[in-house]
N, C-alpha and C positions, 0 to 999 in steps of 0.2 A: 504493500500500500504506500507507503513513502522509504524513500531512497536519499539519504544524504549524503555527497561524496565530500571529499576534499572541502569543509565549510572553512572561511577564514573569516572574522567580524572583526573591527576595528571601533573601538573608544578613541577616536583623537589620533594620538600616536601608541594609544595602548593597544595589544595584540591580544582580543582577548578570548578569541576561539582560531586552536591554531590546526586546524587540517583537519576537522573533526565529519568522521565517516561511520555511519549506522545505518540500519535498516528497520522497521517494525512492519509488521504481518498484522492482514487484518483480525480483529481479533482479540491483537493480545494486548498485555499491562506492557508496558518498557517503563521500567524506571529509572532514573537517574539522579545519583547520588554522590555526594561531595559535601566538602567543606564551605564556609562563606567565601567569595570572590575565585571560586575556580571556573565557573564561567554557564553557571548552569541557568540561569534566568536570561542572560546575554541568549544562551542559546534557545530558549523559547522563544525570545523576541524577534529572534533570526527567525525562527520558522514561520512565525503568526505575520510576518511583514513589519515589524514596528522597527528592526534594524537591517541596514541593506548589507547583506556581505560584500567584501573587498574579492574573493574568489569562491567557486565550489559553486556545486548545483543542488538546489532542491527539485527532489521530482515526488510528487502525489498521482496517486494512480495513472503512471503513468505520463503526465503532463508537468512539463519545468512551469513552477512557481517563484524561483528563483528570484523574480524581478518585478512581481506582483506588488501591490499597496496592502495595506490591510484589509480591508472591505473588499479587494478581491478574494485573498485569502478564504476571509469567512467564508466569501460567496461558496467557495470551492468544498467547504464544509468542516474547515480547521476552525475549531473556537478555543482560546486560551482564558482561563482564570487563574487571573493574578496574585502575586503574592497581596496578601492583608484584603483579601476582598477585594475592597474598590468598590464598595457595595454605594446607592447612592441614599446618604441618609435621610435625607427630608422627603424621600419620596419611600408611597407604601412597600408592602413586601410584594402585591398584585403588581402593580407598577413597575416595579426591578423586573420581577418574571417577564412580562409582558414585554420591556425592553429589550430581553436577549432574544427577541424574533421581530426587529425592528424591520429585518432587511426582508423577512416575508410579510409582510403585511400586506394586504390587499389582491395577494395573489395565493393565498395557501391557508385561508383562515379555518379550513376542516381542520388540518393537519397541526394549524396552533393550538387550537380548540383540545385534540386531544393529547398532545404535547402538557399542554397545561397541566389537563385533568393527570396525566401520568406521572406530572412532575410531584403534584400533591401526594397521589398516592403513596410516591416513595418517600416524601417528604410530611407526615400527616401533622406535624408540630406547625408546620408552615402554614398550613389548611386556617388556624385556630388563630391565625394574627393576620390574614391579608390585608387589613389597615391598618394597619401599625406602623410607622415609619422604621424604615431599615436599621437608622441610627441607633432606635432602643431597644435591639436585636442583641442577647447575648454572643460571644462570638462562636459558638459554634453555631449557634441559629445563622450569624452571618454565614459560615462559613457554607452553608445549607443552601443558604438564599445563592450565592455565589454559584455555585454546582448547579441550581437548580436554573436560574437565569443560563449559565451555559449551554444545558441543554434544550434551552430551549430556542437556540440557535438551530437544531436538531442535526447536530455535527455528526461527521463522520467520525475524527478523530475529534477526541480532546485533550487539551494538554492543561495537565494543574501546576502550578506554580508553589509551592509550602503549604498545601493547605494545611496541615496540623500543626501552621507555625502560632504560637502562644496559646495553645488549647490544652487542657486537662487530658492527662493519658486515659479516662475512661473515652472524651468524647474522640481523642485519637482515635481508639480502639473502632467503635462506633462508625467514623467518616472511613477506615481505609474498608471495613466492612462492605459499606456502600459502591466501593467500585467492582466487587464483583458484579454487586447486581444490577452495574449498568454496563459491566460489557455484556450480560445476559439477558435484558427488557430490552435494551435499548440498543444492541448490537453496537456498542460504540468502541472505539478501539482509545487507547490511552497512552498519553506519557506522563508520566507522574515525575516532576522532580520535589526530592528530599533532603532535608539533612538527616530525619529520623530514620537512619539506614534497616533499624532490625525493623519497621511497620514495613518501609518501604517496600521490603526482601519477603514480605512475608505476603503481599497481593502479586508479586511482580511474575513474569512468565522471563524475562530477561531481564537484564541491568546493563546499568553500563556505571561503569566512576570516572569522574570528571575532577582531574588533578589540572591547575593554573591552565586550563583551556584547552586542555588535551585530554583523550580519551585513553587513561593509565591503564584500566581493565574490563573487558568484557565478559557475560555469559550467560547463562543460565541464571534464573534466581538461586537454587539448589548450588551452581556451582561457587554462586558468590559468596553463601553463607559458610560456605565451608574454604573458603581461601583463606589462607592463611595472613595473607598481607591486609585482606578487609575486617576479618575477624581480630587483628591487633591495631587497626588506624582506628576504626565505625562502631566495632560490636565493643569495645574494652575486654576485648579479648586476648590471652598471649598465642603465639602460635603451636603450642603444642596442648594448650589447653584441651581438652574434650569438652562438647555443649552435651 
């Protein structure tokens, strides 16, 4: 489904995706995981259109994106949620929903209609406040709203940016929960990036770790958990430990 070769992104003169090359299949979770400032939201940005690479090609099913704006992007059926939400707060939680299918309006209003209704279902806490402004949303309710407004772009892929960044490990627990059961209602395929490597390892179908803009390690979720160099950087693990 997407094809990333050779990516290279630029900050100024900072270099801060430096040849980075993946693949995800429809389907699956790909997660990616790192440290602060190793280049893993740079690389969302890169994909969603909001940063234009200096080299490298993106291809989605098939067709170079590469040079796309954002709103073509979506159009194409990539939608990204960003780190801390971005939720918008003086406006309700129906209102935020209703915004992540701005671009279909007036042409696909079945298919919002039941979008909507699907989003509720999975989300039925959300159902009990649609006027509520987003702002006085706890934040995993934000972070619900956010997930939910993406889908309702009704993307092909979606990419999360930290969602379980300053959330309670129950509601961690909870949110990475949730992506199984939107690669499976909603046939959506995912890239998850994390710092929270052991949630991350434990949805993902692949990984990847992202060391100062390069891609250090790849494989398997099962192979990641068990490397020896991830289980002593991510898990606080040593490498001859046993889990």
């Amino acid at each position: 489904m997407l094809e990333v070769s050779d990516l290279n992104t630029y900050h100024g003169h900072l270099h801060a995706l430096k040849g980075i090359t993946f693949s995800v299949r429809k389907g699956e979770l790909l997660s990616i995981v790192g440290s602060n400032g190793a280049g893993k939201s740079t690389l969302l940005g890169t994909l969603a259109g909001v940063y234009a690479p200096k080299a490298g090609r993106i291809i989605f099913e098939g067709e170079d994106i590469t040079k796309l704006s954002v709103e073509q992007v979506v159009a194409r059926g990539i939608c990204l949620v960003p780190e801390r939400r971005q939720i918008f707060d003086s406006l309700s939680v129906k209102d935020n929903l209703l915004l992540g299918a701005y671009h279909r309006m007036g042409k696909d209003k079945k298919r919002i209609q039941h979008d909507y209704d699907k989003v509720l279902d999975m989300f039925p806490k959300l159902k009990t406040m649609l006027d509520r402004p987003g702002g006085l949303l706890s934040g995993g309710e934000q972070q619900m709203l956010a997930i939910g407004r993406g889908l309702m772009s009704h993307p092909k892929l979606m990419m999360l940016d930290e969602p379980s960044l300053g959330l309670a490990p129950l509601i961690v627990k909870s949110i990475m929960e949730i992506f199984a059961q939107l690669k499976s209602e909603f046939d959506t395929t995912i890239i998850l990036v994390e710092q929270n490597v052991k949630a991350a390892l434990g949805v993902a179908d692949h990984a990847c770790v992202l060391e100062r803009g390069e891609i250090a390690i790849q494989g398997t979720a099962a192979e990641m958990l068990d490397h020896p160099d991830v289980r002593s950087a991510y898990l606080g693990k040593s490498k001859t430990e046993v889990s």
